[in-house]
PyMOL CGO cylinders between C-alpha atoms (Angstrom):
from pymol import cmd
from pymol.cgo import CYLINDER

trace = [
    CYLINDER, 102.32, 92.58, 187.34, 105.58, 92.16, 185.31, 0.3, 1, 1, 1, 1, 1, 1,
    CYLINDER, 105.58, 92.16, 185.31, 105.90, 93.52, 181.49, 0.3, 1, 1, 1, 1, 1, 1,
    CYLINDER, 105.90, 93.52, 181.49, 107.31, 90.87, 179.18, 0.3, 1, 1, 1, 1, 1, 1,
    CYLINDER, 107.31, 90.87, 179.18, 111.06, 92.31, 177.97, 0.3, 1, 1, 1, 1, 1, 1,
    CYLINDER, 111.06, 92.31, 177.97, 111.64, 91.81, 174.54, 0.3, 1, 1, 1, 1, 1, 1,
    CYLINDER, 111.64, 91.81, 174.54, 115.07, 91.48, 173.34, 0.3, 1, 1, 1, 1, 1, 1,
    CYLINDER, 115.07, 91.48, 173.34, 117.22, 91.91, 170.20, 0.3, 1, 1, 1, 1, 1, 1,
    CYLINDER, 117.22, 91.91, 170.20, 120.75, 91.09, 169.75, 0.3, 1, 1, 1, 1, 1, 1,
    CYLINDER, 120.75, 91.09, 169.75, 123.43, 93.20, 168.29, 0.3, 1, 1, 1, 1, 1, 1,
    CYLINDER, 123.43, 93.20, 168.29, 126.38, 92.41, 165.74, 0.3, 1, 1, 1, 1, 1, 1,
    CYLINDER, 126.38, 92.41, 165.74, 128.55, 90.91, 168.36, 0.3, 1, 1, 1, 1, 1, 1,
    CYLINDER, 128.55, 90.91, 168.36, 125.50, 88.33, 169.44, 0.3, 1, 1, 1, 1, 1, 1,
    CYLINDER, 125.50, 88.33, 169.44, 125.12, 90.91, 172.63, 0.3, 1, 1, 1, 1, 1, 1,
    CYLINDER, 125.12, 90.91, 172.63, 121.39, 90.45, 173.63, 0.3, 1, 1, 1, 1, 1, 1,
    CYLINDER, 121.39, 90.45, 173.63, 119.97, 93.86, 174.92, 0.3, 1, 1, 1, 1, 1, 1,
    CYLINDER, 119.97, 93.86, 174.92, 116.58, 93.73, 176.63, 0.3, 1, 1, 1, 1, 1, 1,
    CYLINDER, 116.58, 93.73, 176.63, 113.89, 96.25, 175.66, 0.3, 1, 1, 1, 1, 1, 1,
    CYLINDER, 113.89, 96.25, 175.66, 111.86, 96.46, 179.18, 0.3, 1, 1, 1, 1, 1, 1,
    CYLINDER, 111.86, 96.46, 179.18, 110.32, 100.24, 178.85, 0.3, 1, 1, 1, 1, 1, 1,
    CYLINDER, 110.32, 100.24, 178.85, 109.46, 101.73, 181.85, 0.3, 1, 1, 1, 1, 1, 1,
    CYLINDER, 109.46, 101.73, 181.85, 108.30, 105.67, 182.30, 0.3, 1, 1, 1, 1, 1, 1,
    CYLINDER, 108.30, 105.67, 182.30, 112.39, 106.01, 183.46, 0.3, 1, 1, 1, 1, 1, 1,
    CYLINDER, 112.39, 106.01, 183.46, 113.16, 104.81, 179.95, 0.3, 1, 1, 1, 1, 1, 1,
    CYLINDER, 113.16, 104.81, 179.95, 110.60, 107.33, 178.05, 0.3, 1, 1, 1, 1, 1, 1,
    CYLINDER, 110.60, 107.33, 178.05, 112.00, 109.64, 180.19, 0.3, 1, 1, 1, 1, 1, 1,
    CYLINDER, 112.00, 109.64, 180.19, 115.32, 108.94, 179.03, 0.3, 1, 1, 1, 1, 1, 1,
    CYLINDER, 115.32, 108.94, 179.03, 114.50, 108.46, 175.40, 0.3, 1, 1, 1, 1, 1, 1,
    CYLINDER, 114.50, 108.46, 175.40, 112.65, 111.96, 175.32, 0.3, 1, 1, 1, 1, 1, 1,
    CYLINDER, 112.65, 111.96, 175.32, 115.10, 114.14, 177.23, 0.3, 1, 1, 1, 1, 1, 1,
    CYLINDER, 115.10, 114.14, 177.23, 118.09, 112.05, 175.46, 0.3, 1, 1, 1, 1, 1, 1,
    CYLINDER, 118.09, 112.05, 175.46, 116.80, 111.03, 172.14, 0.3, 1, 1, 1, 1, 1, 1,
    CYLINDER, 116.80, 111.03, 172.14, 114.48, 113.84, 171.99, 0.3, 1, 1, 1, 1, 1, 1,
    CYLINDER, 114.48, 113.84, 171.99, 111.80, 111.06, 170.90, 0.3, 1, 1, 1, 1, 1, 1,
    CYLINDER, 111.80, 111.06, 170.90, 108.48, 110.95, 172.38, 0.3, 1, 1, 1, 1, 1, 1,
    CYLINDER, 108.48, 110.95, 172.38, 107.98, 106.98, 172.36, 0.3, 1, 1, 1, 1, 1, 1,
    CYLINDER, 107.98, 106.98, 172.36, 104.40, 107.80, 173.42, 0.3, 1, 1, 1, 1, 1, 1,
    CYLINDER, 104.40, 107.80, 173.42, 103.63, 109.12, 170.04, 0.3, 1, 1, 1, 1, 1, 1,
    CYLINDER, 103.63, 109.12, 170.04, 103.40, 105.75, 168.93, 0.3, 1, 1, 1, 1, 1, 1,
    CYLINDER, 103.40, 105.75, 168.93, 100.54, 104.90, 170.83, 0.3, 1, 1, 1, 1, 1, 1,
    CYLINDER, 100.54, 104.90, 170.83, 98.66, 107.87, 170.27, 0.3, 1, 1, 1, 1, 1, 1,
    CYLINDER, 98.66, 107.87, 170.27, 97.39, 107.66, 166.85, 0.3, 1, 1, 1, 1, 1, 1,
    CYLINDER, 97.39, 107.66, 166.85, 97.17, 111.15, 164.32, 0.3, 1, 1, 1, 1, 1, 1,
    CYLINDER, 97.17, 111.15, 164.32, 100.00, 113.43, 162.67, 0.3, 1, 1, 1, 1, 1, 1,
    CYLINDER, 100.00, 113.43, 162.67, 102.39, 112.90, 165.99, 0.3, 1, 1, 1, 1, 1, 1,
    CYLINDER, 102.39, 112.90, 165.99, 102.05, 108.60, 165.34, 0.3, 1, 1, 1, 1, 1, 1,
    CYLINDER, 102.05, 108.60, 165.34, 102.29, 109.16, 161.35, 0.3, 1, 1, 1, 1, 1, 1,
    CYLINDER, 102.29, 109.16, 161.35, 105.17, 111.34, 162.39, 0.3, 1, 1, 1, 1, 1, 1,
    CYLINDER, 105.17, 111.34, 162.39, 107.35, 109.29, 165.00, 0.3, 1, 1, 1, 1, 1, 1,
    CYLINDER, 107.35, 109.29, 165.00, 106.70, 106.17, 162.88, 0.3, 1, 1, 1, 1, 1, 1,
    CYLINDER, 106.70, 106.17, 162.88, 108.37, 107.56, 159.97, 0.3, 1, 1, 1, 1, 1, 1,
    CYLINDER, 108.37, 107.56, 159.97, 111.32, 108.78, 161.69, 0.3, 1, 1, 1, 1, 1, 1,
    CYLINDER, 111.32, 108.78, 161.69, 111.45, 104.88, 163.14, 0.3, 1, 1, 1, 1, 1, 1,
    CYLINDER, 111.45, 104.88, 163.14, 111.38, 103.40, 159.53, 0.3, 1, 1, 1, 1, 1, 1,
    CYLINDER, 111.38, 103.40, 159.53, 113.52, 106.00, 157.96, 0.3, 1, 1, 1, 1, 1, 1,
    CYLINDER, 113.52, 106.00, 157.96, 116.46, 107.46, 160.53, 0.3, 1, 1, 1, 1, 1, 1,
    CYLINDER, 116.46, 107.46, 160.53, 118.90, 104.34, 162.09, 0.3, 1, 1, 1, 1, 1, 1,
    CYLINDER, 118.90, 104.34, 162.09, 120.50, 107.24, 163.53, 0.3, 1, 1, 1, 1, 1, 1,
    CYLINDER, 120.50, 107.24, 163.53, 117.48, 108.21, 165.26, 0.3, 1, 1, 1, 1, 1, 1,
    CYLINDER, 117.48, 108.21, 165.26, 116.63, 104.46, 165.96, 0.3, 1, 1, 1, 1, 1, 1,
    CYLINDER, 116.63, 104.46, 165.96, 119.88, 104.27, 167.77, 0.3, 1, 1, 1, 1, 1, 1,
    CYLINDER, 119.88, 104.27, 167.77, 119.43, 106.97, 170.16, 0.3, 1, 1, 1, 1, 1, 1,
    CYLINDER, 119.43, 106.97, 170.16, 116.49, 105.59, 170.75, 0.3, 1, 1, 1, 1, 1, 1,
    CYLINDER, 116.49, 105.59, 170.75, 117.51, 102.33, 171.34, 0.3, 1, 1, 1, 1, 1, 1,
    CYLINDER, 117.51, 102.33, 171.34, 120.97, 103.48, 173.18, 0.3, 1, 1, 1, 1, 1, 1,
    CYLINDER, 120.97, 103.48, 173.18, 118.78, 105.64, 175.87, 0.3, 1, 1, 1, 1, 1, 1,
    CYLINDER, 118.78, 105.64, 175.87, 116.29, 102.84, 176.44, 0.3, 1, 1, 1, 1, 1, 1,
    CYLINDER, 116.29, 102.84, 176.44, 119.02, 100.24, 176.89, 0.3, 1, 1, 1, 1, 1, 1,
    CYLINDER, 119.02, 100.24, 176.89, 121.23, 103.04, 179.18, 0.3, 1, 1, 1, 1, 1, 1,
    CYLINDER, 121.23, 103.04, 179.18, 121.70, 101.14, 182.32, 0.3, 1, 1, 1, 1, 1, 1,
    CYLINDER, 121.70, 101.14, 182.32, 122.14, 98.12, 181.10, 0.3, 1, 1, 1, 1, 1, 1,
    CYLINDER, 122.14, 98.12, 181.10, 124.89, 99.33, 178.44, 0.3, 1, 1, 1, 1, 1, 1,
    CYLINDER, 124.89, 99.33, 178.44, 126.22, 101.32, 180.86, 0.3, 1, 1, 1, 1, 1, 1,
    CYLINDER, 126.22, 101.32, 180.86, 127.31, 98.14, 183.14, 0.3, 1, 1, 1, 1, 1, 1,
    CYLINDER, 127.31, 98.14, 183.14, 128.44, 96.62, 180.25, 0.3, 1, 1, 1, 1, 1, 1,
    CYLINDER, 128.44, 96.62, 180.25, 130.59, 99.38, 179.51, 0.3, 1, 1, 1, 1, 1, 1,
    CYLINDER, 130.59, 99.38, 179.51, 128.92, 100.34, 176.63, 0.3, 1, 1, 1, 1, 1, 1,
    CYLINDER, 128.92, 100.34, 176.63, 128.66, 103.98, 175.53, 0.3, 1, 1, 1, 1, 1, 1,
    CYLINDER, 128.66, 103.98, 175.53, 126.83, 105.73, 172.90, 0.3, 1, 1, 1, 1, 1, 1,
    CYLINDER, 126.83, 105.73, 172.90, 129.17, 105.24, 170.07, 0.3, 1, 1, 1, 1, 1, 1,
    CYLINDER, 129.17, 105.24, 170.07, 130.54, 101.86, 170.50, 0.3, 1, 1, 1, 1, 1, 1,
    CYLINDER, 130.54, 101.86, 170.50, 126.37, 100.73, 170.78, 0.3, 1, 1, 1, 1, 1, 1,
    CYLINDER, 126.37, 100.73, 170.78, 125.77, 102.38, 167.40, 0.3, 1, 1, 1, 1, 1, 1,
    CYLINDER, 125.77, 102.38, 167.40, 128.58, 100.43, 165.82, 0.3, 1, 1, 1, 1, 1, 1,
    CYLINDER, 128.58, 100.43, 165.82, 126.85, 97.39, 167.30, 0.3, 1, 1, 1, 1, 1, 1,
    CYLINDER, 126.85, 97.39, 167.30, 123.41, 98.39, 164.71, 0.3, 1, 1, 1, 1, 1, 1,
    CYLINDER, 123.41, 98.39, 164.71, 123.71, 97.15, 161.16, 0.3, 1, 1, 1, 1, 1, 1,
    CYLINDER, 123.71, 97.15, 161.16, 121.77, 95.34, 158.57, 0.3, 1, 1, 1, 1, 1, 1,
    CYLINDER, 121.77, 95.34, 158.57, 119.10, 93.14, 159.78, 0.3, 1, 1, 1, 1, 1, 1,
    CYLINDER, 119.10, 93.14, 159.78, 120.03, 93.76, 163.66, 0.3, 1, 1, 1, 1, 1, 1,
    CYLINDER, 120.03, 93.76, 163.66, 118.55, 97.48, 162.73, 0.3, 1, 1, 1, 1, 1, 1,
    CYLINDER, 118.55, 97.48, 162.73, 115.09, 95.73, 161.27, 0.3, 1, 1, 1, 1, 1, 1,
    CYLINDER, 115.09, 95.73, 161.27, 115.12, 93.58, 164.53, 0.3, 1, 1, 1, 1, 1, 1,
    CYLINDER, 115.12, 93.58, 164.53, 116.10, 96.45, 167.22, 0.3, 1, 1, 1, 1, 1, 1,
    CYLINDER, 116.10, 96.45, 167.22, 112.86, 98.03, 165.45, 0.3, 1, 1, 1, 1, 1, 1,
    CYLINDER, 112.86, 98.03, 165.45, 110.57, 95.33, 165.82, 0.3, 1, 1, 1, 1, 1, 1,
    CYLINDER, 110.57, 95.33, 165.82, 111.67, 95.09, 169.04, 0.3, 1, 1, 1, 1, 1, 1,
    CYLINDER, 111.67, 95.09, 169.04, 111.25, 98.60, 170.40, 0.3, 1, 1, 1, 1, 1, 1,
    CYLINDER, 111.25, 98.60, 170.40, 107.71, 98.50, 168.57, 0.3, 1, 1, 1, 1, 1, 1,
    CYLINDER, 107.71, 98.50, 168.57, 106.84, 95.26, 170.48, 0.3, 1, 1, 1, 1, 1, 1,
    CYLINDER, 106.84, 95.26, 170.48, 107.99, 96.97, 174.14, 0.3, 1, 1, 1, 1, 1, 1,
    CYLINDER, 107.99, 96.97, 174.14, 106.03, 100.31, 173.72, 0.3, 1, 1, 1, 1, 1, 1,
    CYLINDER, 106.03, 100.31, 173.72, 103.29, 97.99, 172.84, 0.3, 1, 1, 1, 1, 1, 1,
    CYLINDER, 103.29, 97.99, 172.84, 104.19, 95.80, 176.19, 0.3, 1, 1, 1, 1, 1, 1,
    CYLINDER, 104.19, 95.80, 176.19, 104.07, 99.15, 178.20, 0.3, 1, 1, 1, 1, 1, 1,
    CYLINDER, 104.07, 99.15, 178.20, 100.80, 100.85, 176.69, 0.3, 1, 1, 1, 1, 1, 1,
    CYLINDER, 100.80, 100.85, 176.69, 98.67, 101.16, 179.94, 0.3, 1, 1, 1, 1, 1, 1,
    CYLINDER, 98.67, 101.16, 179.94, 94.65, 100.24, 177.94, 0.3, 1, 1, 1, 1, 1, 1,
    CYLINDER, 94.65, 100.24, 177.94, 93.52, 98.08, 175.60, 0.3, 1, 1, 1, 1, 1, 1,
    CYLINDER, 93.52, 98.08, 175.60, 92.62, 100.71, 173.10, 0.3, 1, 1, 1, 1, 1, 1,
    CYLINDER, 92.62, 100.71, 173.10, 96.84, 102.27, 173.63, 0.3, 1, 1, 1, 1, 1, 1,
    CYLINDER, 96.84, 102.27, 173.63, 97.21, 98.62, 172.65, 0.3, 1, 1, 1, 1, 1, 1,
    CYLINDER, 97.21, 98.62, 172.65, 94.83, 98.32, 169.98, 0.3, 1, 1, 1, 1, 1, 1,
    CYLINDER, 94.83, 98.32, 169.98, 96.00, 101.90, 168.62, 0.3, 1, 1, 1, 1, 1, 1,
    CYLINDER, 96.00, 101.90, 168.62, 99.63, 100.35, 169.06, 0.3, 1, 1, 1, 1, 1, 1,
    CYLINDER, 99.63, 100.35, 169.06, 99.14, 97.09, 167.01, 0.3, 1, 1, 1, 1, 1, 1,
    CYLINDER, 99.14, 97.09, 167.01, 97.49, 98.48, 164.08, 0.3, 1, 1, 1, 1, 1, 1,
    CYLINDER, 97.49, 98.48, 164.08, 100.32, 101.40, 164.21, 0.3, 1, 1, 1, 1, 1, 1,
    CYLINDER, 100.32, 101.40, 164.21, 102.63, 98.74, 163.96, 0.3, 1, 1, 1, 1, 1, 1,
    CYLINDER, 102.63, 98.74, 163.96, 100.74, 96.31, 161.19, 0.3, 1, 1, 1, 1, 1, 1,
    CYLINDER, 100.74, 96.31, 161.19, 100.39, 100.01, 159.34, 0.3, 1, 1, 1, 1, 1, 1,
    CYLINDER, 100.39, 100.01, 159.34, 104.29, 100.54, 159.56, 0.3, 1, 1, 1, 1, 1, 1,
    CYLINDER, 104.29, 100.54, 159.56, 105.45, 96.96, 158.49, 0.3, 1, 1, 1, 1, 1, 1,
    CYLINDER, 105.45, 96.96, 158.49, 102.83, 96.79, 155.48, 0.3, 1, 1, 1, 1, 1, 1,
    CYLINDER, 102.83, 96.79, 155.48, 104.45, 100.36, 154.08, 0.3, 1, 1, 1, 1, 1, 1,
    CYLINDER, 104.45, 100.36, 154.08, 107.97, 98.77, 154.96, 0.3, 1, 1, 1, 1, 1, 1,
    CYLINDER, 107.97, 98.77, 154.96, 107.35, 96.05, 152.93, 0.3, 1, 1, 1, 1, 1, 1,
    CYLINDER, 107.35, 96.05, 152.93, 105.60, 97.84, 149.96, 0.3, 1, 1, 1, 1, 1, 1,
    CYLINDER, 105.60, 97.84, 149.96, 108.10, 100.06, 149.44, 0.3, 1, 1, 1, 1, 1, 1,
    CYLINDER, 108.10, 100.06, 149.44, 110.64, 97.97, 149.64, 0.3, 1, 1, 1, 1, 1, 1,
    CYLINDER, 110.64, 97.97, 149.64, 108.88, 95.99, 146.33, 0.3, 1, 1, 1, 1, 1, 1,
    CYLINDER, 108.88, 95.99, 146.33, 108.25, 99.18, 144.95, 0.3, 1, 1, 1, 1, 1, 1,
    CYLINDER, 108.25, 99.18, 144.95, 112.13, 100.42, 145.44, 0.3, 1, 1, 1, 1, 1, 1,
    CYLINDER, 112.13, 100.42, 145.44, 113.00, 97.05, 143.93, 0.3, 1, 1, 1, 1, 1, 1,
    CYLINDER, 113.00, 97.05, 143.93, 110.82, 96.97, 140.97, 0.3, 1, 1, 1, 1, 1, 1,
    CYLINDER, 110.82, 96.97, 140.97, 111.95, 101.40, 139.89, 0.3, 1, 1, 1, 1, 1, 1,
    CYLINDER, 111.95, 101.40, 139.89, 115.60, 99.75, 140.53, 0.3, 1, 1, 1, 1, 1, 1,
    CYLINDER, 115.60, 99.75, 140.53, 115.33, 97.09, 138.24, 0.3, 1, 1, 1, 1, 1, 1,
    CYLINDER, 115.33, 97.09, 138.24, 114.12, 99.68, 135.36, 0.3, 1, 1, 1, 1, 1, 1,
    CYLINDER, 114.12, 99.68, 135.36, 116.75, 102.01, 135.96, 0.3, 1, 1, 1, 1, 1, 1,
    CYLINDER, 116.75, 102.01, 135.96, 119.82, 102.83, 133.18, 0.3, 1, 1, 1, 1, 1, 1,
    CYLINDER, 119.82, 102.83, 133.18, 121.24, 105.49, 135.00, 0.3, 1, 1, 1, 1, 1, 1,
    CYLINDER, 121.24, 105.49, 135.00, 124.69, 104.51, 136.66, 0.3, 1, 1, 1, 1, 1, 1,
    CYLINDER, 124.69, 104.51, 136.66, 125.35, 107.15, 139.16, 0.3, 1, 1, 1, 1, 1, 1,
    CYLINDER, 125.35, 107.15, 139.16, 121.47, 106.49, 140.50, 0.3, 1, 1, 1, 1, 1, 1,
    CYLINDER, 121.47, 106.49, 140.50, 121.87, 103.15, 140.48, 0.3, 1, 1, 1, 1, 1, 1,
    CYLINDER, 121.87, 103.15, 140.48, 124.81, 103.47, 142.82, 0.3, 1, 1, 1, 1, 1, 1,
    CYLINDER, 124.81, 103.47, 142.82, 123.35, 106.03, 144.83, 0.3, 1, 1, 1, 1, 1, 1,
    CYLINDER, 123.35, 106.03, 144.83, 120.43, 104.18, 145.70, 0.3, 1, 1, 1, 1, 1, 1,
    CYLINDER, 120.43, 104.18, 145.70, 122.55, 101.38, 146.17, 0.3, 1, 1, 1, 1, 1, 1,
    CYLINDER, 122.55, 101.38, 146.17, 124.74, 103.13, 148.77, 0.3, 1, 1, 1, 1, 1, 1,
    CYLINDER, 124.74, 103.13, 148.77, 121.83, 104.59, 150.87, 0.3, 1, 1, 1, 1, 1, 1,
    CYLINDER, 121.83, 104.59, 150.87, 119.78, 100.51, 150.74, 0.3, 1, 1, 1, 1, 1, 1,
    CYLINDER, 119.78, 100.51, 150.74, 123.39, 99.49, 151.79, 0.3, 1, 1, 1, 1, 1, 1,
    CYLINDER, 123.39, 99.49, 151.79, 123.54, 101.29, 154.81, 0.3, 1, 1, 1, 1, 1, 1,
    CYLINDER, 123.54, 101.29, 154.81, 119.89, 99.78, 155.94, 0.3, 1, 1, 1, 1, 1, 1,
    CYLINDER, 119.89, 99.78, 155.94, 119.93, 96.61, 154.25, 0.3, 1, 1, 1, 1, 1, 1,
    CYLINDER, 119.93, 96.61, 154.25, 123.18, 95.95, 153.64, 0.3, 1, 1, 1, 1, 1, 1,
    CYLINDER, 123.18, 95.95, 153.64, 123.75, 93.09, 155.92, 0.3, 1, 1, 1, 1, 1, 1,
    CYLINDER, 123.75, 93.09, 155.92, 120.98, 91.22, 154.69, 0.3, 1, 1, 1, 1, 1, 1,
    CYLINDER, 120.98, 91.22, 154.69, 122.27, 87.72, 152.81, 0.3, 1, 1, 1, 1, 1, 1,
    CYLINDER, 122.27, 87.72, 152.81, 121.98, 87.90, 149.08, 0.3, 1, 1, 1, 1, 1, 1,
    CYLINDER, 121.98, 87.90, 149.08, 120.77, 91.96, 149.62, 0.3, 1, 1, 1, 1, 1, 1,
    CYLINDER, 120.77, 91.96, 149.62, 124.21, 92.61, 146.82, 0.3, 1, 1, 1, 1, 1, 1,
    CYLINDER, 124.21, 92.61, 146.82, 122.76, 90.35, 144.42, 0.3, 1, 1, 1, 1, 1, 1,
    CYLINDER, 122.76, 90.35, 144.42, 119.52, 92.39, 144.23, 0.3, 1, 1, 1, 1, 1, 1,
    CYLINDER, 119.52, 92.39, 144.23, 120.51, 95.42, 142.61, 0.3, 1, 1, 1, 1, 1, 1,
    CYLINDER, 120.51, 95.42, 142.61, 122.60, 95.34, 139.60, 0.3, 1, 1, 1, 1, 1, 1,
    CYLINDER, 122.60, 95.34, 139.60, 126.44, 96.84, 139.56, 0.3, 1, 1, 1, 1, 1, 1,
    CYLINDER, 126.44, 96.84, 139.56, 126.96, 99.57, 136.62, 0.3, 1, 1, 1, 1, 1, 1,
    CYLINDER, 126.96, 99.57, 136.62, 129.04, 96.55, 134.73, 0.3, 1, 1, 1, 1, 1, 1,
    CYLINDER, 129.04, 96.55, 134.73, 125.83, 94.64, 134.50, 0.3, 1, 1, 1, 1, 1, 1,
    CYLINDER, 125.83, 94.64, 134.50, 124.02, 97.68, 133.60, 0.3, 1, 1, 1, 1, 1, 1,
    CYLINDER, 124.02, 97.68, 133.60, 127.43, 98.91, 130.65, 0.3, 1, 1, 1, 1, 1, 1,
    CYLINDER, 127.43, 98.91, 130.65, 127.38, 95.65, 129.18, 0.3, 1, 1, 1, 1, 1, 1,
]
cmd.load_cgo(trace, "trace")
């Protein structure tokens, strides 16, 4: 029986493959120190790993950089130069994708089913509070928050078309 591989590509158009395997959990946990089986499980340790996955594109690339090892590594790929490869949307993809493989690699239905919902779960909070960050930006008068909060959505979202035009520069705000 073959596992579907589900892919992303990078900012260079690279496409990586995502086929998890128990050598790539193995990997990800003694390299990432991320149990990718805590995803499936459901409880504190799913709650847990899925908020590190929505929250940490440092911890996302580890992640993604173990599970992707041999094939990075014969393209000549290391650690680094992969993590400059992760930015904007290509971070919200590489996500989706890892979410889709440990899904592809749960062993039952009920992993599966425990999987999927973990999944809906993550991308329903993802998108609420993105809305709710949006609507607390648009109220806000305080230029060095503004451009805080700017700065840290920049680093996640920052590649996403039109994502500058959604929060308001302190000159908007002064005048």
């Amino acid at each position: 029986m073959e596992i579907e591989a589900v892919s992303f590509e990078d900012t260079t158009g690279y496409k990586w493959h995502l086929n998890l395997t128990v050598g790539a959990f193995r990997r990800v946990k003694q390299e990432a120190d991320f149990d990718l089986s805590g995803v499936a499980e459901g409880g504190e340790k799913t709650r847990h790993s899925l908020i590190q996955l929505m929250t940490d594109p440092l911890v996302l690339a580890d992640i993604l950089y173990a599970a992707c090892q041999p094939q990075a590594e014969k393209a000549g790929i290391d650690s680094s130069a992969f993590g400059e490869r992760l930015a904007g949307p290509v971070i919200k993809r590489a996500r989706e994708a890892l979410l889709e493989a440990i899904v592809n690699f749960t062993q039952s239905p009920e992993q599966m089913e425990v999987a999927e919902k973990n999944i809906a779960t993550m991308k329903r909070l993802e998108k609420m509070a993105m809305e709710a960050m949006m609507e607390g930006i648009k109220s806000l008068d305080d230029t060095e928050t503004l451009m805080a909060i700017k700065l840290m959505l920049g680093n996640i979202y920052g590649g996403l078309p039109g994502f500058s035009d959604l929060i308001p520069t302190p000159s908007v705000i002064e005048s």
